[in-house]
C-alpha positions in Angstrom: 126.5 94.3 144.6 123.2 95.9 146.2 124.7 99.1 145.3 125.5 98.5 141.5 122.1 97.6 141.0 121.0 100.6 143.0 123.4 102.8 141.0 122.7 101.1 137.7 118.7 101.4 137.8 119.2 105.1 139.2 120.8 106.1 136.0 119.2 104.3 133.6 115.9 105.8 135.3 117.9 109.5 134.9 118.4 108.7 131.6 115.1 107.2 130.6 113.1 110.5 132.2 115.8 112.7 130.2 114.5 111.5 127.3 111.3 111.6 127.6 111.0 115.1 128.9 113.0 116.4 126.1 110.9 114.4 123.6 107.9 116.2 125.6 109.8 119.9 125.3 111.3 119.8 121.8 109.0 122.2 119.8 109.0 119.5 116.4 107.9 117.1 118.8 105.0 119.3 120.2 104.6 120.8 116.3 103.7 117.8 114.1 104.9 115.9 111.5 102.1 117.5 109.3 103.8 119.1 105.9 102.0 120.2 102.6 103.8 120.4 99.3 102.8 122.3 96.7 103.1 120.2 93.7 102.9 123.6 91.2 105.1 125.6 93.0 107.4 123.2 94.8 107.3 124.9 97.9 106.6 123.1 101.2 105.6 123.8 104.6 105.4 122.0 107.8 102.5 123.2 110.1 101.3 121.7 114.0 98.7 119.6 114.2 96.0 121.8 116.0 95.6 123.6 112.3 93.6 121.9 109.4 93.6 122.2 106.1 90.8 123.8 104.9 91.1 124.5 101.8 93.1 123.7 98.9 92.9 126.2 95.7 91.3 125.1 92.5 94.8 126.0 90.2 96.9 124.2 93.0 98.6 127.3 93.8 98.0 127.2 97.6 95.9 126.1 100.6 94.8 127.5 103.7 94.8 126.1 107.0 93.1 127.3 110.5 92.8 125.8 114.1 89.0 124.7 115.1 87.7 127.7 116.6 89.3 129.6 113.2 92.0 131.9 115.5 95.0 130.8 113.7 95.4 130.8 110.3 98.1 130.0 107.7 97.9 130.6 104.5 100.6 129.2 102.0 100.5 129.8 98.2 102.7 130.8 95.2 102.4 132.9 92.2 103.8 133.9 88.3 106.0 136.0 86.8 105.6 139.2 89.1 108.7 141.1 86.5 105.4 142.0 84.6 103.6 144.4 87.5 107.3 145.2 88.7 110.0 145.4 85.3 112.7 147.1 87.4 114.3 145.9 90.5 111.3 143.5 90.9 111.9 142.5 94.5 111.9 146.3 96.0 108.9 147.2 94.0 106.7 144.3 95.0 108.2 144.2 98.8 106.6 148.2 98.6 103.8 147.1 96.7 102.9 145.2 99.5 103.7 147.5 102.2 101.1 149.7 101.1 98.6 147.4 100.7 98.8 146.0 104.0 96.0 147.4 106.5 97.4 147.1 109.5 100.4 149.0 111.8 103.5 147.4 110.5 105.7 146.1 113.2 108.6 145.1 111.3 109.7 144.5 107.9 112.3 143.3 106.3 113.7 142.7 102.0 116.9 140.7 101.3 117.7 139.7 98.0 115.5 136.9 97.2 112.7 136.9 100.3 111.3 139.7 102.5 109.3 139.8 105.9 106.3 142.3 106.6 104.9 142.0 110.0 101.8 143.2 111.4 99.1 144.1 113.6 94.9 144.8 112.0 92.0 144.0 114.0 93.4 142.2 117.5 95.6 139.6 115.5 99.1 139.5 114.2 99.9 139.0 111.2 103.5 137.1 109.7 103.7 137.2 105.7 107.2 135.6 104.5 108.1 135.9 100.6 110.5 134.0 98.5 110.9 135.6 95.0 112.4 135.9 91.9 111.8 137.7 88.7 109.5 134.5 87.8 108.2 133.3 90.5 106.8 134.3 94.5 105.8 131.7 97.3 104.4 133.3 100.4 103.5 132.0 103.6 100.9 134.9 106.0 100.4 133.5 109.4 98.1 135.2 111.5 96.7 134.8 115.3 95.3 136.7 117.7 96.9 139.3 120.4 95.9 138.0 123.4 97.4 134.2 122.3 100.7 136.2 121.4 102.9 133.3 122.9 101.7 130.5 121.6 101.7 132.2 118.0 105.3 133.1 118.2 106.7 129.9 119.2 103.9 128.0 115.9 105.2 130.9 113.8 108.7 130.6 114.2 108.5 126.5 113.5 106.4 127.4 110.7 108.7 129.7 109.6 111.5 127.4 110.0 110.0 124.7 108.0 108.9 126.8 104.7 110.7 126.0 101.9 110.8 127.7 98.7 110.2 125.8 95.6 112.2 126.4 91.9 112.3 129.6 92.1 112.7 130.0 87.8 
């Protein structure tokens, strides 16, 4: 009888500390529940609670968010009707358009068929730009955080990245 007690508490402890550590080590645990949604674009984005947002545009087509001592930054924002600047094959001709603009040593890029991915590195940071668009319509995330906190930027950036959802896209 001893024993199933013994046996009993030893597993429900086993199980008890099971769950608390992985509620401890599950990133969306350690990221926030925090999550902006752009009401003119529709697109929403989930971001951890050590950034704050600092600033939300006039025209409600973005807002930017930073950690306290300004290191990390993510800035999330859409746009119109990009088939003006860019009347054939939209999505290669902005996803270039961009590529030369950016002042920085690229990293890695990539262009699928309705987002692309530019990474880069300017100034000690790295830099993370994700695009969603269309002939009508863009909504871009750019993370950015600095070199020497390379870790901890990866594993916010990927659960940001995870979490950015593109709005109507017409």
């Amino acid at each position: 009888m001893l024993t199933d007690k013994l046996t009993h508490k030893f597993f429900t402890c086993i199980i008890l500390c099971t769950a608390i550590l992985f509620f401890i080590f599950t990133p969306s645990a350690a990221f926030g529940k925090q999550t902006y949604k752009n009401t003119r674009y529709g697109f929403s984005i989930s971001y951890p609670s050590q950034l704050t947002k600092k600033i939300v545009s006039d025209n409600n087509d973005g807002a930017r968010f930073t950690t306290s001592d300004e290191e990390m930054e993510l800035t999330a924002y859409g746009s119109h009707d990009i088939s003006v600047f860019f009347p054939q094959n939209h999505a290669t001709q902005y996803f270039n358009s961009v590529l030369q603009d950016t002042n920085g040593k690229i990293t890695s890029k990539q262009l699928c068929s309705d987002f692309f991915i530019i990474e880069y590195k300017a100034a000690g940071c790295i830099f993370y730009r994700k695009t969603f668009l269309s002939e009508k319509v863009t909504n871009t995330m750019i993370f950015s955080y600095p070199e020497k906190k390379a870790a901890a930027g990866l594993k916010i950036r990927k659960e940001i990245e995870k979490s950015f959802k593109p709005g109507k896209m017409n």
